[in-house]
N, CA, C and O atoms as a printed pandas DataFrame, in Angstrom:
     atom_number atom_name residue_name chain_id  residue_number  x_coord  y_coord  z_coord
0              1         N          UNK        A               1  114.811  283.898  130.372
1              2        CA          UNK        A               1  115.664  283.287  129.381
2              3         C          UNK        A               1  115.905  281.807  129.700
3              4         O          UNK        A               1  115.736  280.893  128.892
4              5         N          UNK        A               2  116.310  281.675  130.940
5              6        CA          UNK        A               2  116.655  279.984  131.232
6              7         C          UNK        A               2  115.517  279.868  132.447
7              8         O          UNK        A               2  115.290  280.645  133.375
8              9         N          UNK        A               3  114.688  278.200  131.974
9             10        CA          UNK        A               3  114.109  278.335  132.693
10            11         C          UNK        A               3  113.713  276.278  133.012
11            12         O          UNK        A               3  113.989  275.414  132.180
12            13         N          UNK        A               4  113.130  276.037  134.218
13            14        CA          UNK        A               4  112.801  274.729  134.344
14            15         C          UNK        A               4  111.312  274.635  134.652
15            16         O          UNK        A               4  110.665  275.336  135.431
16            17         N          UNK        A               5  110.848  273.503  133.791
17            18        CA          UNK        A               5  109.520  273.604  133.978
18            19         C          UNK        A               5  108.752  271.717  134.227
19            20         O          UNK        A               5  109.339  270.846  133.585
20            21         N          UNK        A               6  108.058  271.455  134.734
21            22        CA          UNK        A               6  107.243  270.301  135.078
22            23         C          UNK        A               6  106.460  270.164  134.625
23            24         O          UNK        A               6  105.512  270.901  134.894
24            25         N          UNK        A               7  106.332  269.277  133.768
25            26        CA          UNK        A               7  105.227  268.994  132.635
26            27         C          UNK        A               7  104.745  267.487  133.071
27            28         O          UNK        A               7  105.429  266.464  133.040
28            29         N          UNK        A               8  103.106  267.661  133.568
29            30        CA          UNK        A               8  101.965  266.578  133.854
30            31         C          UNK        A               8  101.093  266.441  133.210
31            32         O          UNK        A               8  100.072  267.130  133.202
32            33         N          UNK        A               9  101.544  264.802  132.042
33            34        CA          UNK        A               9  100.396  264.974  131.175
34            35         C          UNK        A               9  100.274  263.185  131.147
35            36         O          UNK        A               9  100.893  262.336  131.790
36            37         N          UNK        A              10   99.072  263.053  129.989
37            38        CA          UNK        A              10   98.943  261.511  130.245
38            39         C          UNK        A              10   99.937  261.192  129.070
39            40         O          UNK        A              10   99.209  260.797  128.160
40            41         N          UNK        A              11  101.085  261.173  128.694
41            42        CA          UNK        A              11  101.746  260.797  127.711
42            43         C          UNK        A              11  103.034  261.352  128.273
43            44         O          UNK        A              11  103.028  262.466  128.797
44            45         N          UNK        A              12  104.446  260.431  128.165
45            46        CA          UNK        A              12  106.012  261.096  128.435
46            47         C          UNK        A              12  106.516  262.341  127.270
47            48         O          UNK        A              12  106.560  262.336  126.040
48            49         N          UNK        A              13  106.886  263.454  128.387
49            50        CA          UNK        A              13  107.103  264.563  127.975
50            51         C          UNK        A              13  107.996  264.604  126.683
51            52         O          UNK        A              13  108.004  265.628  125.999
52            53         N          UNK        A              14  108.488  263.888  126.457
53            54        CA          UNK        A              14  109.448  264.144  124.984
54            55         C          UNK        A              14  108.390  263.723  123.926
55            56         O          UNK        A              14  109.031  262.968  123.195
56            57         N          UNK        A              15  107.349  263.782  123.527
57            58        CA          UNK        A              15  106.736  263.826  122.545
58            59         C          UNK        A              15  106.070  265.153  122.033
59            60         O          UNK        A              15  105.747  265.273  120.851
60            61         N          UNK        A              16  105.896  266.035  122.858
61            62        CA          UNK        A              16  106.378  267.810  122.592
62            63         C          UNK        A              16  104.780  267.800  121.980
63            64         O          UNK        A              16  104.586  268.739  121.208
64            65         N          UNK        A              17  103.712  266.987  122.168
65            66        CA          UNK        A              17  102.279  267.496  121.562
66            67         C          UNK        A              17  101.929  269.103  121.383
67            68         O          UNK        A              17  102.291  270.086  122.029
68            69         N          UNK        A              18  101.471  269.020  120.769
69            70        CA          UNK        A              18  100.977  270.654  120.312
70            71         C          UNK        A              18  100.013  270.753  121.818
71            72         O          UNK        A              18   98.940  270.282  121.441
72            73         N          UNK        A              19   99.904  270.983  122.764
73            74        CA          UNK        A              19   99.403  270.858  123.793
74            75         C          UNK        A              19  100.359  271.154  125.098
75            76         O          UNK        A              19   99.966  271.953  125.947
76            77         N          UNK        A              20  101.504  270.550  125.220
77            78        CA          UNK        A              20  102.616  270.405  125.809
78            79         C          UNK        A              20  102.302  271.532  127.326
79            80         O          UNK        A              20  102.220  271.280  128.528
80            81         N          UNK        A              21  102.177  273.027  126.392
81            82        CA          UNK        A              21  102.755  274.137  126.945
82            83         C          UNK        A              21  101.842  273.740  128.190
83            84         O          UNK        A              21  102.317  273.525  129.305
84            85         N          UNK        A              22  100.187  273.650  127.820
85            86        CA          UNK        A              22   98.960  273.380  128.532
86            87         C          UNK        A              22   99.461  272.592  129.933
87            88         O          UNK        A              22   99.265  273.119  131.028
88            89         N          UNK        A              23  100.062  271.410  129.817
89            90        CA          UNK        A              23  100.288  270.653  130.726
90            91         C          UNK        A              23  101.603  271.159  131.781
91            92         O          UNK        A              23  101.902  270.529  132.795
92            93         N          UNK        A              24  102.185  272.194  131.406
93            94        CA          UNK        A              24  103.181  272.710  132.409
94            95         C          UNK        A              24  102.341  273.493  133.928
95            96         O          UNK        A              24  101.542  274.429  133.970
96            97         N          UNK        A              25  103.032  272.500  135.236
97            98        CA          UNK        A              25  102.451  272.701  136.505
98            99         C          UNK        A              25  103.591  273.015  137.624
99           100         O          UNK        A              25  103.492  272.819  138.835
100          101         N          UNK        A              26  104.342  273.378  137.141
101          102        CA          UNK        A              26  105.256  274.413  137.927
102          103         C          UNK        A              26  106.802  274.975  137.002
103          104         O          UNK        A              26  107.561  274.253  136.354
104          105         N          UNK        A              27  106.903  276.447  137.220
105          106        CA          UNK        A              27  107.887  276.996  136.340
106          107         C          UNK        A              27  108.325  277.434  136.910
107          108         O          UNK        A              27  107.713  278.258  137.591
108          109         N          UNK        A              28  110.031  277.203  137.140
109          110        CA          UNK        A              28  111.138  277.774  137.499
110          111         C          UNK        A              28  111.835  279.276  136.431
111          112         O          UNK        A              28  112.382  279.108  135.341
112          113         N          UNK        A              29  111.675  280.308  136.931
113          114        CA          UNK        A              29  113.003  281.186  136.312
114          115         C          UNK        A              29  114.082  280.967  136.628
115          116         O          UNK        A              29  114.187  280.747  137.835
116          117         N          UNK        A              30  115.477  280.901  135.763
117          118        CA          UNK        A              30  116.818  281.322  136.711
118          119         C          UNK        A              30  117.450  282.263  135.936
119          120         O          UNK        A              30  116.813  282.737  134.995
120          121         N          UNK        A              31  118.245  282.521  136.081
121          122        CA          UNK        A              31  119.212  283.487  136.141
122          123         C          UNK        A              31  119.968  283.237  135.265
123          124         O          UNK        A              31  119.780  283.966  134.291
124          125         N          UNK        A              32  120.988  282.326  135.109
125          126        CA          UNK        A              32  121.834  281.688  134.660
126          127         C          UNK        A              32  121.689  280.226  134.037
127          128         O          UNK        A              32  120.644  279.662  134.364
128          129         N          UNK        A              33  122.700  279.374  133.046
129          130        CA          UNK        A              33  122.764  278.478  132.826
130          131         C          UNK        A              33  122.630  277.578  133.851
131          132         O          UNK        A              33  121.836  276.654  134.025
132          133         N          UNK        A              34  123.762  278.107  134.656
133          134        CA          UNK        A              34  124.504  276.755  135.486
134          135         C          UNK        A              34  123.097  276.881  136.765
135          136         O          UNK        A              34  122.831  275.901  137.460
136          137         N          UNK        A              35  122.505  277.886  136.872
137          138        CA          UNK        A              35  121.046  277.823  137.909
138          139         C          UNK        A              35  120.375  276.911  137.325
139          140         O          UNK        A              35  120.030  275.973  138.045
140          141         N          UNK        A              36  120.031  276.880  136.079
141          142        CA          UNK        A              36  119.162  276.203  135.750
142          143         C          UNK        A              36  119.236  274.718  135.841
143          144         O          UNK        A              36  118.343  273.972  136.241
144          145         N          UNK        A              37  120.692  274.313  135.318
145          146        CA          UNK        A              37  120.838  273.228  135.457
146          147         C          UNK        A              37  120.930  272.714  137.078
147          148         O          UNK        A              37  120.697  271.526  137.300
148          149         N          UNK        A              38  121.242  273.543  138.111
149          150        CA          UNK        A              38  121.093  273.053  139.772
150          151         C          UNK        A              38  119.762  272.860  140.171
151          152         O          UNK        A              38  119.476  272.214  141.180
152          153         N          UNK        A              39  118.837  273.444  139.352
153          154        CA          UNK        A              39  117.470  273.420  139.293
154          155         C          UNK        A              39  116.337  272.600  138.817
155          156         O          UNK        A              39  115.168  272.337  139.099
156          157         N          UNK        A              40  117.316  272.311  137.907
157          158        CA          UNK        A              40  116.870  270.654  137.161
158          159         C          UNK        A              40  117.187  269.433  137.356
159          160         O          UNK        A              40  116.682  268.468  136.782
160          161         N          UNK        A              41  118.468  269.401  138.586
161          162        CA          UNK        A              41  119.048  268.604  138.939
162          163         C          UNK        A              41  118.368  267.959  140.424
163          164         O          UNK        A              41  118.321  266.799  140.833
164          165         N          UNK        A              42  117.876  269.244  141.016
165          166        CA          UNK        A              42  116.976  269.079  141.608
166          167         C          UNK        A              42  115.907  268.690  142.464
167          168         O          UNK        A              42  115.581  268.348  143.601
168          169         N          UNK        A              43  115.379  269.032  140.792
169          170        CA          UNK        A              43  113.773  268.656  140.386
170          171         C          UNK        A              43  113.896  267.329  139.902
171          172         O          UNK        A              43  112.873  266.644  139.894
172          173         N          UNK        A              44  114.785  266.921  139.564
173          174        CA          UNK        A              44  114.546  265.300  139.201
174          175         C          UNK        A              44  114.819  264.581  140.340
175          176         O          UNK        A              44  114.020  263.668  140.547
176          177         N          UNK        A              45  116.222  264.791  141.611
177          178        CA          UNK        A              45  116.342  264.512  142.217
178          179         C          UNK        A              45  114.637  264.156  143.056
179          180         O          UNK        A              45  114.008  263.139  143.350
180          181         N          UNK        A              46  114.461  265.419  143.164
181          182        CA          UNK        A              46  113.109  265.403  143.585
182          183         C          UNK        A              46  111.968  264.208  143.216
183          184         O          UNK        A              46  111.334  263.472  143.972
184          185         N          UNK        A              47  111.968  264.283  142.222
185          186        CA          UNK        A              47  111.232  263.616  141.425
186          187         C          UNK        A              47  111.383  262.115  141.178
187          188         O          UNK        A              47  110.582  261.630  140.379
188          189         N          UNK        A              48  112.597  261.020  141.930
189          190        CA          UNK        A              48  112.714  260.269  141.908
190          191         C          UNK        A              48  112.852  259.609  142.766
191          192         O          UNK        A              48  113.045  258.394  142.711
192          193         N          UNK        A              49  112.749  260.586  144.167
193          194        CA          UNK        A              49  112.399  260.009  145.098
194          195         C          UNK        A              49  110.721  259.897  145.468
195          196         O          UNK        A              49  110.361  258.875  146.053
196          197         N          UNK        A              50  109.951  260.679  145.215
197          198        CA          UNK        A              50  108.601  260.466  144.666
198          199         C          UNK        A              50  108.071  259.740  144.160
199          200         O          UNK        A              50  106.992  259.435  144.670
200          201         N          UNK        A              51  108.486  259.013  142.857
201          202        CA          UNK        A              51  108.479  258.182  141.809
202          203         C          UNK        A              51  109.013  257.004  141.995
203          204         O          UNK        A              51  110.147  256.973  142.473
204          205         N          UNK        A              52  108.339  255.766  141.669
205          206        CA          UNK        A              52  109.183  254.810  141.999
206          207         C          UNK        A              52  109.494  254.740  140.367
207          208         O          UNK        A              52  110.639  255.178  140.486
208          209         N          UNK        A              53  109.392  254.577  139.258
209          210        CA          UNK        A              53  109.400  254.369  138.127
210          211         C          UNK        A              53  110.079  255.989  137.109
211          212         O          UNK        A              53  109.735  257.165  137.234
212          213         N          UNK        A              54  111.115  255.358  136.161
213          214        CA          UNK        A              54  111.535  256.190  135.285
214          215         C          UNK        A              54  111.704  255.794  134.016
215          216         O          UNK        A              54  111.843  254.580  133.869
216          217         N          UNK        A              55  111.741  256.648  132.797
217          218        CA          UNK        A              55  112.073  255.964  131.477
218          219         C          UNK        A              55  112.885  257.337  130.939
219          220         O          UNK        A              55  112.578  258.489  131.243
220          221         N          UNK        A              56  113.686  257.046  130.309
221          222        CA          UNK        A              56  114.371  257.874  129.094
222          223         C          UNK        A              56  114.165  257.534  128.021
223          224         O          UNK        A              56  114.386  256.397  127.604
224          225         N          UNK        A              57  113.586  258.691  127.213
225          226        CA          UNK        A              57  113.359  258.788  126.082
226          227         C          UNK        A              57  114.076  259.677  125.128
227          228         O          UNK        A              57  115.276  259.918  125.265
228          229         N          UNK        A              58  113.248  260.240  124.022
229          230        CA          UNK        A              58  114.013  261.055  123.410
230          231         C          UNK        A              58  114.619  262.303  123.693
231          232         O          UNK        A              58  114.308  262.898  124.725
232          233         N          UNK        A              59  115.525  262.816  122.825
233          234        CA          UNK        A              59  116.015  264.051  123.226
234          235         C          UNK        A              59  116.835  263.827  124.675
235          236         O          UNK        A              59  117.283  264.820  125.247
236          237         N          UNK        A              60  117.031  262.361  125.302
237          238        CA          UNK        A              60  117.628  262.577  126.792
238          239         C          UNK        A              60  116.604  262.677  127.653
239          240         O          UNK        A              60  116.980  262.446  128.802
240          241         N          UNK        A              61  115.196  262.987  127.542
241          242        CA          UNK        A              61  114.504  263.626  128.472
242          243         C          UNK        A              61  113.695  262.115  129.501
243          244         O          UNK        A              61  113.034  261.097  129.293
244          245         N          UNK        A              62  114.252  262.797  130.521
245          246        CA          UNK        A              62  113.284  261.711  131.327
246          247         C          UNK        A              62  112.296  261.469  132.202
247          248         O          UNK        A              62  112.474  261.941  133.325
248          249         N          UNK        A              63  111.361  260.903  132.023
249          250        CA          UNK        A              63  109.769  260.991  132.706
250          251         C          UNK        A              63  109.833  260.006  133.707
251          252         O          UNK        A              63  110.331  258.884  133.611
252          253         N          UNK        A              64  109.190  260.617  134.844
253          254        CA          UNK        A              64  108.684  259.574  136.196
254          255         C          UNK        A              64  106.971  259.643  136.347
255          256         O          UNK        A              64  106.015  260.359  136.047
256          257         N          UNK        A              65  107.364  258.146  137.149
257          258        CA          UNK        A              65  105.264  257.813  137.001
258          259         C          UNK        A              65  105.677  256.648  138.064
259          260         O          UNK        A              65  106.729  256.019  138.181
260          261         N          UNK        A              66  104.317  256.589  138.878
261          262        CA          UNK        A              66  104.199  255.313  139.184
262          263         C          UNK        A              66  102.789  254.849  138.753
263          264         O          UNK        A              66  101.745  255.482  138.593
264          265         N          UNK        A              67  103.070  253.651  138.627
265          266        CA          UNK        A              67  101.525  252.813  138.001
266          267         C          UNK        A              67  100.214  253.162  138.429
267          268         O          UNK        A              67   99.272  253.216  137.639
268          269         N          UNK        A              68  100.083  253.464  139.971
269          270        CA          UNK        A              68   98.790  253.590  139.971
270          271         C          UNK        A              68   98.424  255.273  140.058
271          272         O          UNK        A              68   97.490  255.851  140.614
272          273         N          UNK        A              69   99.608  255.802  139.239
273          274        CA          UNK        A              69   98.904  257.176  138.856
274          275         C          UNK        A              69   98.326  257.724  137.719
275          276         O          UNK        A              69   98.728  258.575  136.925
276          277         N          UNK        A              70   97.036  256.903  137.811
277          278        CA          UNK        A              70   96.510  257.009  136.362
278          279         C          UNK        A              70   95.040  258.057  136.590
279          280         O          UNK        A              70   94.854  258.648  137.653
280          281         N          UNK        A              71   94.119  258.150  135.461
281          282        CA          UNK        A              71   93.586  258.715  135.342
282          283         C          UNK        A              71   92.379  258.605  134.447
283          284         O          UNK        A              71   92.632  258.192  133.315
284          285         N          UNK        A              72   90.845  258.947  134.770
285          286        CA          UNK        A              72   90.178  258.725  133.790
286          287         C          UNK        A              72   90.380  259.588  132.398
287          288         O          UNK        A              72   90.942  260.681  132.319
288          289         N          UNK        A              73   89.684  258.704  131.133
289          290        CA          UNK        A              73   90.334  259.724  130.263
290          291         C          UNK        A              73   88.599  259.538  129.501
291          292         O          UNK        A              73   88.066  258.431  129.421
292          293         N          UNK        A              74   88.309  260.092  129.289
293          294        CA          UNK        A              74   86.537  260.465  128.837
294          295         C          UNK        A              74   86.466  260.297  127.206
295          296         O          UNK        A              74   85.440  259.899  126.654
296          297         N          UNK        A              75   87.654  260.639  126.495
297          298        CA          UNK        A              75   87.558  260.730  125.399
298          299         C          UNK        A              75   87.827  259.172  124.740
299          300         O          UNK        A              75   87.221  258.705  123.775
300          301         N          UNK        A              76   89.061  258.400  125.644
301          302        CA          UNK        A              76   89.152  256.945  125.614
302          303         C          UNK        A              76   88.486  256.374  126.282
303          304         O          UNK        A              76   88.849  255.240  126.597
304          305         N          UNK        A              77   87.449  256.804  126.702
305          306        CA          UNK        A              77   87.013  255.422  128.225
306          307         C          UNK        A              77   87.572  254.393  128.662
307          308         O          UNK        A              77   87.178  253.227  128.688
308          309         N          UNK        A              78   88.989  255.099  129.185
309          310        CA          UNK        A              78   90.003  254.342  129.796
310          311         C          UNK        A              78   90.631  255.014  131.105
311          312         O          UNK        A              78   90.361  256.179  131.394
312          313         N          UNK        A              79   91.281  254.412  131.700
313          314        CA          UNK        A              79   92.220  254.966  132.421
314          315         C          UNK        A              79   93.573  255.089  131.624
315          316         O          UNK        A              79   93.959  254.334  130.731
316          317         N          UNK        A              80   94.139  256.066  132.071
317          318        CA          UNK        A              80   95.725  256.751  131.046
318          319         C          UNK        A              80   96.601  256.901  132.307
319          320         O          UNK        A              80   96.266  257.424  133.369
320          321         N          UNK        A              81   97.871  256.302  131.967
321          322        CA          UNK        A              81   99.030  256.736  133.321
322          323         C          UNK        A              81   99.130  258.167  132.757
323          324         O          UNK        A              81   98.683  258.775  131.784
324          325         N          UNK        A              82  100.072  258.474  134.014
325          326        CA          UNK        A              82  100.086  260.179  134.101
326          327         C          UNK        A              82  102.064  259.975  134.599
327          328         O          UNK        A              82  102.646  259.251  135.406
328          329         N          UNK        A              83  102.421  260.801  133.830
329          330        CA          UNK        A              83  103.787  261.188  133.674
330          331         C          UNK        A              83  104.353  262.713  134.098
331          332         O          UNK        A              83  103.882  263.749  133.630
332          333         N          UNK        A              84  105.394  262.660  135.017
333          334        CA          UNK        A              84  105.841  264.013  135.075
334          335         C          UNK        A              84  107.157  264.101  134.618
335          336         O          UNK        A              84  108.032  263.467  135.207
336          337         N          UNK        A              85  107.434  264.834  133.599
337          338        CA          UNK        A              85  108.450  265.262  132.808
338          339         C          UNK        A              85  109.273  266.358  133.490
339          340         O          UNK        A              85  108.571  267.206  134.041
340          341         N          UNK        A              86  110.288  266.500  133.564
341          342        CA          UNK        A              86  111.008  268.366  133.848
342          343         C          UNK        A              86  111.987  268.393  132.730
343          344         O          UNK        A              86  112.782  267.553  132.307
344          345         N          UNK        A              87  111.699  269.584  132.386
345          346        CA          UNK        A              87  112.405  270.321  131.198
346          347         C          UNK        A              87  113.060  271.773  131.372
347          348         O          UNK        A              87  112.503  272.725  131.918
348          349         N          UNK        A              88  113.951  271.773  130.980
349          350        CA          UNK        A              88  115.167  272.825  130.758
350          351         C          UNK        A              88  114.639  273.548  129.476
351          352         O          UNK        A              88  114.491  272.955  128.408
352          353         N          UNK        A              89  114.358  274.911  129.669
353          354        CA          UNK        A              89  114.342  275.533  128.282
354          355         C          UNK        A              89  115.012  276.568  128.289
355          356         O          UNK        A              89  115.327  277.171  129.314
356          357         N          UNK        A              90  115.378  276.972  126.877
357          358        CA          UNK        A              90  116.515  278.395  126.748
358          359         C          UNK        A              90  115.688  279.131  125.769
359          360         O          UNK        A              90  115.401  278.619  124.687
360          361         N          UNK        A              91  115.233  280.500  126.163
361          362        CA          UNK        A              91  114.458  281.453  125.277
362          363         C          UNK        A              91  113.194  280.281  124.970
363          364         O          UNK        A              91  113.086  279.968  123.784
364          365         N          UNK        A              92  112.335  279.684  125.844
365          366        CA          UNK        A              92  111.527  279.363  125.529
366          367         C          UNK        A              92  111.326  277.904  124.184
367          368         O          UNK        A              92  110.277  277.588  123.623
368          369         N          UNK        A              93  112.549  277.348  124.020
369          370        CA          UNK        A              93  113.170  276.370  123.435
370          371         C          UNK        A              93  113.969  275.159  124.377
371          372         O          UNK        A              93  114.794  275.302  125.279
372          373         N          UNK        A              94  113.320  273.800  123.730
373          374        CA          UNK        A              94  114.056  272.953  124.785
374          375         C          UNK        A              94  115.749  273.153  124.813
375          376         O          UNK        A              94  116.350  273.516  123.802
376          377         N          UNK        A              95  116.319  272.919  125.882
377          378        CA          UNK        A              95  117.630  272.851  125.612
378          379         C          UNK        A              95  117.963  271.587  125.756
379          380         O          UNK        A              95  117.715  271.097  126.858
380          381         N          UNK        A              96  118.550  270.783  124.801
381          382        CA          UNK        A              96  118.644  269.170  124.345
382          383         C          UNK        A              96  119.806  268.423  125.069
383          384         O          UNK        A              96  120.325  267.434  124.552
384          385         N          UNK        A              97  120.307  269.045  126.592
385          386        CA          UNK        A              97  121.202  268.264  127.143
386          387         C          UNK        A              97  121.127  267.794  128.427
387          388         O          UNK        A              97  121.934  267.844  129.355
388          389         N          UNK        A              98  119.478  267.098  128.283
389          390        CA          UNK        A              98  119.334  266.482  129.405
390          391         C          UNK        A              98  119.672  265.238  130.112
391          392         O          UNK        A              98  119.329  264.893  131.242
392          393         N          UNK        A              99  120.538  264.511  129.092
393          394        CA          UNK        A              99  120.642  263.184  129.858
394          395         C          UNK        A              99  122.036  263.058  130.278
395          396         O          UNK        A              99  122.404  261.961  130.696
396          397         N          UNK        A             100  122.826  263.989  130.225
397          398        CA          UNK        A             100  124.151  264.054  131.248
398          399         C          UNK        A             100  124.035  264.204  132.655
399          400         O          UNK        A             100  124.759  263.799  133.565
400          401         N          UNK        A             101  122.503  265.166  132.660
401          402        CA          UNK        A             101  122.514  264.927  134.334
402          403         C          UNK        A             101  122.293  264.262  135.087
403          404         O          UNK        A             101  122.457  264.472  136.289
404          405         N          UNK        A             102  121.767  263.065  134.478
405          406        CA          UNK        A             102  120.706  261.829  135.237
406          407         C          UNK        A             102  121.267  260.415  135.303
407          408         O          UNK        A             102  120.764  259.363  134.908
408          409         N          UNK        A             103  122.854  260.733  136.115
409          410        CA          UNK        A             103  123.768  259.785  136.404
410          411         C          UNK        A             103  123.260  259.257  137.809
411          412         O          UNK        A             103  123.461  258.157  138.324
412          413         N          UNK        A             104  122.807  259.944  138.111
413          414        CA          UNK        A             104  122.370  259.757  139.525
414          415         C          UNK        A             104  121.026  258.585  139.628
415          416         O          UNK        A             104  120.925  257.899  140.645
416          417         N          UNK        A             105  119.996  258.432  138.443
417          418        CA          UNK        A             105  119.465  257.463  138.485
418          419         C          UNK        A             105  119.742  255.991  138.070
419          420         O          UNK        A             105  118.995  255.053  138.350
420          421         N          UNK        A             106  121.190  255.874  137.196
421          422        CA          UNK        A             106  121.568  254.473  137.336
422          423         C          UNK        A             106  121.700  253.655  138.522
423          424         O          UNK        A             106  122.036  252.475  138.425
């Protein structure tokens, strides 16, 4: 039911591509609300010490990258940065109150 998940794709996770699900590379179950949210709290924690770079976007949701984590992309014959997103979902639906937790990156 509540769950946190890490989404690595070449585009920031709040754009929800019909693809999205594809790019999820680690999934948390919890138990509870308030797990989930210690879980997401985290994972970003996590995730920003990793990361030197962050952006908030829509929905609250916020993606880390650093620049030289890019990637060939075959279909652009380019290199594409690569973004890791974490997301909170409820029944398999985003739950849209992610940017209260991410006081900690001001």
């Amino acid at each position: 039911m509540y769950k946190v998940v890490l989404l690595t794709a070449d585009y920031e996770g709040w754009w929800f591509f019909s693809d999205w699900r594809d790019h999820v590379v680690e999934s948390i179950d919890c138990e509870s609300y308030e797990e989930m949210e210690q879980r997401y709290i985290e994972m970003c924690k996590m995730l920003d010490k990793k990361y030197k770079l962050n952006q908030t976007g829509k929905y609250g949701i916020t993606c880390f990258y650093n620049t030289c984590d890019i990637r060939y992309c075959d279909d652009c014959d380019d290199d594409v940065q690569i973004y890791h997103t974490p997301l909170m979902l409820i029944n398999d639906k985003l739950c849209e109150e992610h940017v209260k937790y991410l006081n900690f990156l001001k």
